[in-house]
C-alpha positions as CSV (number, residue, x, y, z in Angstrom):
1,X,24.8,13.3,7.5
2,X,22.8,12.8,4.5
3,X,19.7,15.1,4.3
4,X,16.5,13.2,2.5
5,X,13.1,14.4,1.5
6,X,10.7,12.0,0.9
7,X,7.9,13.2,-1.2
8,X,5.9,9.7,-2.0
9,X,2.4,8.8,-2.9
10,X,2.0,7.7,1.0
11,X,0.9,11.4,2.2
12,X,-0.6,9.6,4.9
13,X,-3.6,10.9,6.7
14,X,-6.5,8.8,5.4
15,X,-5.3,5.3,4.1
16,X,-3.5,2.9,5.7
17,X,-1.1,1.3,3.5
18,X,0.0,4.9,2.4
19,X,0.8,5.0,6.1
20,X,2.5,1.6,6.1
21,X,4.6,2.5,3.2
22,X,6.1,5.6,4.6
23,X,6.6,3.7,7.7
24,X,8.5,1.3,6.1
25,X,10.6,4.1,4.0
26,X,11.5,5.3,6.9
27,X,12.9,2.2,8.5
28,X,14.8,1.3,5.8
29,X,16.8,4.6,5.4
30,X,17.0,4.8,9.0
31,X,18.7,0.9,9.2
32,X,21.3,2.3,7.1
33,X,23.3,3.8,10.5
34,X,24.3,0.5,10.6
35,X,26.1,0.2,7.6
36,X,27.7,4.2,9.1
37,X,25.0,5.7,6.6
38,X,23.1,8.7,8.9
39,X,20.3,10.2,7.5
40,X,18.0,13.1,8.3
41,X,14.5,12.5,7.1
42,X,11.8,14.9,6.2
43,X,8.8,13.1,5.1
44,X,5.7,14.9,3.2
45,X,2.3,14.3,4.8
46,X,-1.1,15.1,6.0
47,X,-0.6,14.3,9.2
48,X,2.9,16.5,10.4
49,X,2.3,16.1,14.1
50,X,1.4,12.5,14.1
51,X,3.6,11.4,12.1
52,X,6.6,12.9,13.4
53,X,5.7,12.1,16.7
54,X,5.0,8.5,15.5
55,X,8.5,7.9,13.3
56,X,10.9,10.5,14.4
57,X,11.2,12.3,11.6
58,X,11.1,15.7,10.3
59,X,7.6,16.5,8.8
60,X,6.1,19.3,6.3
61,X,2.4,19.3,5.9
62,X,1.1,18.4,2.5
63,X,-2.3,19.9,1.7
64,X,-2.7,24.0,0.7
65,X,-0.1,26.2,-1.8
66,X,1.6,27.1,1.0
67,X,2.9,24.0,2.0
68,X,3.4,22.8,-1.3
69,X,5.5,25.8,-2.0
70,X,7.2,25.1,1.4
71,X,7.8,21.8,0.0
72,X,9.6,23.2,-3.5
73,X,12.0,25.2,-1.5
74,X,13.0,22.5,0.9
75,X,14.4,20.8,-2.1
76,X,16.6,23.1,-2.2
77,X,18.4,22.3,1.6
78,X,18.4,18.8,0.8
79,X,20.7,16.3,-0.7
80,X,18.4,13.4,-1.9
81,X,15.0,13.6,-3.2
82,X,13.4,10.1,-3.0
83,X,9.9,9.8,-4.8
84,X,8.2,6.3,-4.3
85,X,5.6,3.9,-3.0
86,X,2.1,3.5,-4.3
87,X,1.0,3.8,-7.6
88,X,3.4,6.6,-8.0
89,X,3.4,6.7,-11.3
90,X,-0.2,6.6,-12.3
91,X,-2.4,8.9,-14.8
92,X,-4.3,10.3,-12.0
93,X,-3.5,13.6,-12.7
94,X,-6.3,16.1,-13.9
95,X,-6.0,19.6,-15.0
96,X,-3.7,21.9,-13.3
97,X,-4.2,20.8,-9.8
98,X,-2.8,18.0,-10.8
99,X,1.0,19.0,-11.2
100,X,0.4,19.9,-7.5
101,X,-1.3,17.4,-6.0
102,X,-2.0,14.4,-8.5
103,X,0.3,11.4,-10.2
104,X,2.3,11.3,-12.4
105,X,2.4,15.4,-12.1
106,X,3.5,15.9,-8.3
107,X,6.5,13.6,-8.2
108,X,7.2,14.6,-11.6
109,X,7.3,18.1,-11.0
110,X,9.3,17.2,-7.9
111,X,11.5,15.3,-9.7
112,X,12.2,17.6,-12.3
113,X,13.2,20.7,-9.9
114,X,15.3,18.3,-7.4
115,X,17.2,17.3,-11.1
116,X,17.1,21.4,-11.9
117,X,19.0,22.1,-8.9
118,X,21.0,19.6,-9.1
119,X,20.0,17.4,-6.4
120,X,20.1,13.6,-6.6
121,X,16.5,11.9,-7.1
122,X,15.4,8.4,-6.6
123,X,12.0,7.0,-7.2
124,X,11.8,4.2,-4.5
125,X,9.6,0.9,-4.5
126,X,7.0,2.5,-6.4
127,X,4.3,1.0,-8.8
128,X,3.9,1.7,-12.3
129,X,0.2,1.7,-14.2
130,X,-1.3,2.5,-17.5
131,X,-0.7,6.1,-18.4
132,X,-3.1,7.2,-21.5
133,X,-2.2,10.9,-22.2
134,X,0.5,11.5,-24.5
135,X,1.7,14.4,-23.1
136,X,2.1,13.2,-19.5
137,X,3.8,10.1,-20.7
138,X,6.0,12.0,-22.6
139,X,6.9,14.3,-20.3
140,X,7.2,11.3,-17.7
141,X,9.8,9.9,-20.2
142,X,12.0,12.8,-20.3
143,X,11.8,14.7,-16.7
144,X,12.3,10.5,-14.9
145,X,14.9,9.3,-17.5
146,X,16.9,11.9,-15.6
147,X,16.6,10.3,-12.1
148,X,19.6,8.8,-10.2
149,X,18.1,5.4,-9.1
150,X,14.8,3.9,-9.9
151,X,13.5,0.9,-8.1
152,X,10.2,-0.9,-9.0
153,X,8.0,-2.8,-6.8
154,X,7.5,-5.9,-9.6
155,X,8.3,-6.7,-13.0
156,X,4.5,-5.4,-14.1
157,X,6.1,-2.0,-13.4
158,X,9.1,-2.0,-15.0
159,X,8.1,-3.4,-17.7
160,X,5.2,-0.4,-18.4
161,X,8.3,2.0,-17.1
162,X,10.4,0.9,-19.6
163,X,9.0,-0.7,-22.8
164,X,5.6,1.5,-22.6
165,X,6.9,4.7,-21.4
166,X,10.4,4.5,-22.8
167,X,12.5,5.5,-19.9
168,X,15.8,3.9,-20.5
169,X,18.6,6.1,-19.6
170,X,18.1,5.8,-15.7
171,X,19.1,2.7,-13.6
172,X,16.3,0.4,-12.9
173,X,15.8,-2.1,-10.6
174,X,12.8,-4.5,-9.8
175,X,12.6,-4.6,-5.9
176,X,9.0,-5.3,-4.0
177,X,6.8,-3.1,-2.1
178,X,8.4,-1.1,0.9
179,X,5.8,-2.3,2.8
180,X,6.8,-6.0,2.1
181,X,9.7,-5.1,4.9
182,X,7.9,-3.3,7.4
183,X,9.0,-4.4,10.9
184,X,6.4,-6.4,12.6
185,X,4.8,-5.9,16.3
186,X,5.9,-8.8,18.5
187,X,2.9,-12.0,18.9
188,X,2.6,-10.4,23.0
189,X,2.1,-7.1,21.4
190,X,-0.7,-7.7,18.9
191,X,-2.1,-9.9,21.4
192,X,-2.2,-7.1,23.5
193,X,-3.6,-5.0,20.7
194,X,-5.8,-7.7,19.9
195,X,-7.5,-7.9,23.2
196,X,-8.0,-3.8,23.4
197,X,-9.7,-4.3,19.8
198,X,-12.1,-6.6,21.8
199,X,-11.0,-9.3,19.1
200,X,-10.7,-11.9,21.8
201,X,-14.5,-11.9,23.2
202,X,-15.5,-13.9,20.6
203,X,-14.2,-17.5,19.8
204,X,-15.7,-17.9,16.2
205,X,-13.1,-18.2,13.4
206,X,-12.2,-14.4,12.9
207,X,-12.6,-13.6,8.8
208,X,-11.5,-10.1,8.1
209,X,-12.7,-8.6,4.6
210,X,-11.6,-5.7,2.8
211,X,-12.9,-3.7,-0.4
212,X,-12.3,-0.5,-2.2
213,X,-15.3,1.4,-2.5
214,X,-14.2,5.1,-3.9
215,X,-14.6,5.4,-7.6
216,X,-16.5,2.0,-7.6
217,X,-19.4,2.7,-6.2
218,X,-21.8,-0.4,-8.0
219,X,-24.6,-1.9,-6.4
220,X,-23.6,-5.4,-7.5
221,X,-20.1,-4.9,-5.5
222,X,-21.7,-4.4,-2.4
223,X,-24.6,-7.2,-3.3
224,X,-21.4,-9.6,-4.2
225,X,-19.4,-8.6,-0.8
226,X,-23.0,-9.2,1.3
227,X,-22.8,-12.4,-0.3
228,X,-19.4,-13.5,0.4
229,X,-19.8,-11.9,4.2
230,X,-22.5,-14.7,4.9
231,X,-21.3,-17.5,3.5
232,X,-18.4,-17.6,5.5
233,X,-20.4,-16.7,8.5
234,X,-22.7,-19.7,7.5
235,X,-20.1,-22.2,5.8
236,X,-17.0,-21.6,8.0
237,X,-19.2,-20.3,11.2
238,X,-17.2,-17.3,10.8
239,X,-17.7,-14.0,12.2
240,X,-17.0,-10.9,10.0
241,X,-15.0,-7.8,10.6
242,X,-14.7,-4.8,7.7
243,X,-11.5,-3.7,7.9
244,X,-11.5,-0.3,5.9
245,X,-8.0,0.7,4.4
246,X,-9.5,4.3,3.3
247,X,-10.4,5.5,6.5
248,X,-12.5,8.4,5.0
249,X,-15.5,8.3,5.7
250,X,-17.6,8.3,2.3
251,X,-14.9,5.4,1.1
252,X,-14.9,1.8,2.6
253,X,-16.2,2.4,5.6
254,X,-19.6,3.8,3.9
255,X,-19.2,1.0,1.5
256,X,-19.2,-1.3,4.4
257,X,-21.6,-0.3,6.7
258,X,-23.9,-0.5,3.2
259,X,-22.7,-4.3,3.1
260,X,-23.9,-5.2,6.5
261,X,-27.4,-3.2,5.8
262,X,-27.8,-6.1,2.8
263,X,-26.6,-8.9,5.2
264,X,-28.6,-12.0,6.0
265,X,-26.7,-11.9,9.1
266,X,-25.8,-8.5,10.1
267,X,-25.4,-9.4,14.2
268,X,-22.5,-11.6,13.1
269,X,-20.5,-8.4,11.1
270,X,-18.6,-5.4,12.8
271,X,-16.3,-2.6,11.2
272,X,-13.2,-1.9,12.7
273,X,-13.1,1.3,15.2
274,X,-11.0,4.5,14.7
275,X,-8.8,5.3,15.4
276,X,-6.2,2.9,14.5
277,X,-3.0,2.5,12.2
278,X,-1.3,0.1,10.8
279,X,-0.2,-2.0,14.2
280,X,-4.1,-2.3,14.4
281,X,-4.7,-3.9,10.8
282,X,-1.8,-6.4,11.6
283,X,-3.1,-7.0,14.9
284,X,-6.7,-7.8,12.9
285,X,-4.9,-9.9,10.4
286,X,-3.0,-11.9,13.0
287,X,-5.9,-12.8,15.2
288,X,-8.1,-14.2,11.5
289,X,-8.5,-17.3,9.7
290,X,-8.3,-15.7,6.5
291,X,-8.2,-12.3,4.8
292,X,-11.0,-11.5,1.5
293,X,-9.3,-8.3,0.0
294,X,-9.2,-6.3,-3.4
295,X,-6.7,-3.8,-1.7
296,X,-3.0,-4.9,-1.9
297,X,-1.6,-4.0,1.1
298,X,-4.6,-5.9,3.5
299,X,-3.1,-9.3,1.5
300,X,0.7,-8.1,2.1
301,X,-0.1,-7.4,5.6
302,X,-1.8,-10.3,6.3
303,X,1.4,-12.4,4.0
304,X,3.5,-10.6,7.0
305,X,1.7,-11.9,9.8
306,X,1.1,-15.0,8.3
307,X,-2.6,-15.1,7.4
308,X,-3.6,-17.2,4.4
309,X,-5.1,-14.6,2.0
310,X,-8.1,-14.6,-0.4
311,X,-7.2,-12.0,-2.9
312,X,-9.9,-10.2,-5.0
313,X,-7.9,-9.0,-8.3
314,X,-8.9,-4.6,-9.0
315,X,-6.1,-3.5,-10.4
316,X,-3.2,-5.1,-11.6
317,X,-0.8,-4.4,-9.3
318,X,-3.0,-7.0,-7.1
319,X,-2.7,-9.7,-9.3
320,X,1.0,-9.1,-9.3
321,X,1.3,-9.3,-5.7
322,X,-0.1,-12.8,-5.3
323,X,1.7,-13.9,-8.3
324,X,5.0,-13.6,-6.1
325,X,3.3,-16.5,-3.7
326,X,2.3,-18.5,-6.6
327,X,-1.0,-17.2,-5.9
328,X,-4.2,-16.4,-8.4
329,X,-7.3,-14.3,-7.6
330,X,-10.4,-15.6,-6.4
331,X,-12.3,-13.1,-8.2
332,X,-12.3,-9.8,-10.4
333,X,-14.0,-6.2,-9.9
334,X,-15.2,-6.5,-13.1
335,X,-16.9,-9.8,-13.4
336,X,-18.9,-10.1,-10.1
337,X,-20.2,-13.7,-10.6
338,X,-20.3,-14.6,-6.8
339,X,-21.5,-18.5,-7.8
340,X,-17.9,-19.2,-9.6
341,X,-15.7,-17.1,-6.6
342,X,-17.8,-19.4,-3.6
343,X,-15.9,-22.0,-5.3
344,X,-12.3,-20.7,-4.7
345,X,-13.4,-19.3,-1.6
346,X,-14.0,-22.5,-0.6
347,X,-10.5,-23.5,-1.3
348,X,-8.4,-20.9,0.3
349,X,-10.3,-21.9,3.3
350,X,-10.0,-25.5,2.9
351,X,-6.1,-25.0,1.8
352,X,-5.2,-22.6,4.6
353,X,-2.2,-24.6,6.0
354,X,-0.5,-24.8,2.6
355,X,-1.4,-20.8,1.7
356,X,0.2,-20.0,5.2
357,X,3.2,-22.1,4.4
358,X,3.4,-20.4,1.0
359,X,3.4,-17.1,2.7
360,X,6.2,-18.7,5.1
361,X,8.4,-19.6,2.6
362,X,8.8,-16.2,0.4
363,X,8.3,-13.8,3.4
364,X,11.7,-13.3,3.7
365,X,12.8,-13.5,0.1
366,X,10.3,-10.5,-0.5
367,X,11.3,-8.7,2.7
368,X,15.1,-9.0,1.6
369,X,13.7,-7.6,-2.0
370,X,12.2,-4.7,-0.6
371,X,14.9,-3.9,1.3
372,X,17.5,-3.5,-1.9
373,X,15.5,0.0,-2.6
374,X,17.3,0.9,0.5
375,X,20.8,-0.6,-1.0
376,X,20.2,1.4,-3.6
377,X,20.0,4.7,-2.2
378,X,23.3,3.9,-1.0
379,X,24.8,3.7,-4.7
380,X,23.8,7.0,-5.5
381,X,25.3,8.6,-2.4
């Protein structure tokens, strides 16, 4: 019986592809009793109850210095520390707080006990971005070079984990999102989902649109989403639904409801209803034409269910998403020019069939590349 804690960027509580990663985490490790591998999970969240109701797993709450000194000493009773999903490695850390709560400072910290008392430590199917401060790089270098396995979500990642931060001494492998495996709700069950949604009472070409609205809070983002919102209600005689991935309330679904305010036609837009998880947002994505999003795990959702996606580039990790389907943004967050995007919009939905066949076609080969994190684990045992 192998005891893991999983201490990832998907805390869970208020965004949904955090919630799908850990999801998928968790499946994974727990496939491995096939292969005679048992594991006992305890997963670090903001949602304890729910989340251990919902997976099965052990849970310790994540927000407070209690629980984060509750989560310290469980390292100590465990046998593998895994680290991973998200933008794990990130320079989102600031001031203190942020070897606590923030990235690369929590997993770091975490990382660097687990390796203190001797534990194994893997950082699993995370993502990799630009890291500025000298210090945290260079303590990033020396407390992850110690790690036991390292597995990458693309090439972007690796290549900034080992060229640009110099960690060479641990194993690393390029794998693909966790979420790129997550097990799928059967067509009767979305369906089913679908209909409590009230998704069905409406015939018109479903088109589901997505955008982070958090740090970037410009009035020519929500001017250039109002824009794209109507012409696909008026060229495709679409109706709109908002799907926000932040579920907090000052984040996309603000952002949102500011959207439809700006809309030409507003009747013809809704916002997806809490609650709802990640069975919901497939459920949406399945029952669409097409999915608009700048957040990467909308497009990777709706790539599962077999949506043709429309992908609006905000960070890189984005852009190296659709790359893996042979795929280039429509647009960029920062260059708004809504008169050259119509244009490619108009092609995703004119090329639907071959996008969906696209998607077809390296589903698997991604799925089976997010699950080698999980073969990797395995290695370290």
């Amino acid at each position: 019986m192998i005891r893991v804690l999983i201490a990832s960027a998907a805390y869970g509580g208020h965004n949904i592809g955090d919630d799908a990663i850990l999801t998928a985490m968790v499946e994974q490790l727990k496939g491995l009793e096939k292969s005679g591998i048992s594991v006992v999970i305890t997963a670090v969240t903001r949602q304890p109850a729910e989340m251990a109701k919902r997976l099965g797993i052990r849970t310790l709450e994540f927000d407070g210095l209690g629980p984060r000194a509750r989560t310290y000493l469980a390292i100590a009773t465990t046998d593998v520390l895994i680290v991973g999903g998200g933008a794990l490695i990130a320079g989102h850390t600031r001031g203190w707080k942020g070897l606590v709560t923030g990235h690369p400072g929590y997993p770091m910290t975490m990382v660097a006990l687990a390796k203190l008392l001797r534990k194994r430590a893997m950082v699993y199917g995370a993502g990799v971005e630009k890291i500025e401060s000298p210090a945290a790089r260079f303590l990033l270098r020396k407390v992850f070079d110690r790690a036991d396995m390292i597995t990458l979500r693309d090439e972007d990642s690796k290549k900034r984990l080992v060229e640009d931060l110099g960690v060479r001494r641990a194993p690393v492998v390029t794998t693909a999102d966790p979420v790129l495996a997550l097990q799928i709700p059967s067509d009767q069950e979305m369906d089913a989902i679908a209909v409590r949604l009230g998704l069905e009472t409406d015939k018109r070409p479903l088109v589901v649109i997505n955008f982070a609205y958090g740090l970037d809070r410009r009035d020519t983002l929500i001017d250039f989403i109002a824009k794209t919102a109507d012409y696909a209600i008026e060229q495709f005689g679409a109706r709109i639904l908002f799907v926000p991935m932040n579920i907090l309330p000052s984040t996309d679904r603000f952002g949102m409801s500011q959207v439809i305010q700006r809309m030409a036609a507003p009747d013809s837009a809704s916002i997806l209803d809490l609650p709802y998880t990640h069975a919901e947002v497939l459920s949406a994505a399945h029952r669409s034409e097409l999915v608009i999003s700048s957040r990467m795990h909308l497009l990777i959702m709706a790539s599962l269910v077999g949506t043709p996606i429309c992908g609006i580039s905000r960070v890189p990790k984005v852009d190296a998403f659709l790359e893996r389907y042979g795929l280039e943004a429509a647009a960029n967050t920062e260059e708004l020019e809504f008169k050259s995007f119509r244009s490619n919009l108009e092609a995703a939905w004119k090329e639907r069939s071959s996008i969906r066949a696209r998607l077809e076609a390296g589903k698997n080969v991604l799925a089976n590349l997010a699950r080698q994190s999980a073969t990797c684990f395995t290695e370290i045992l």
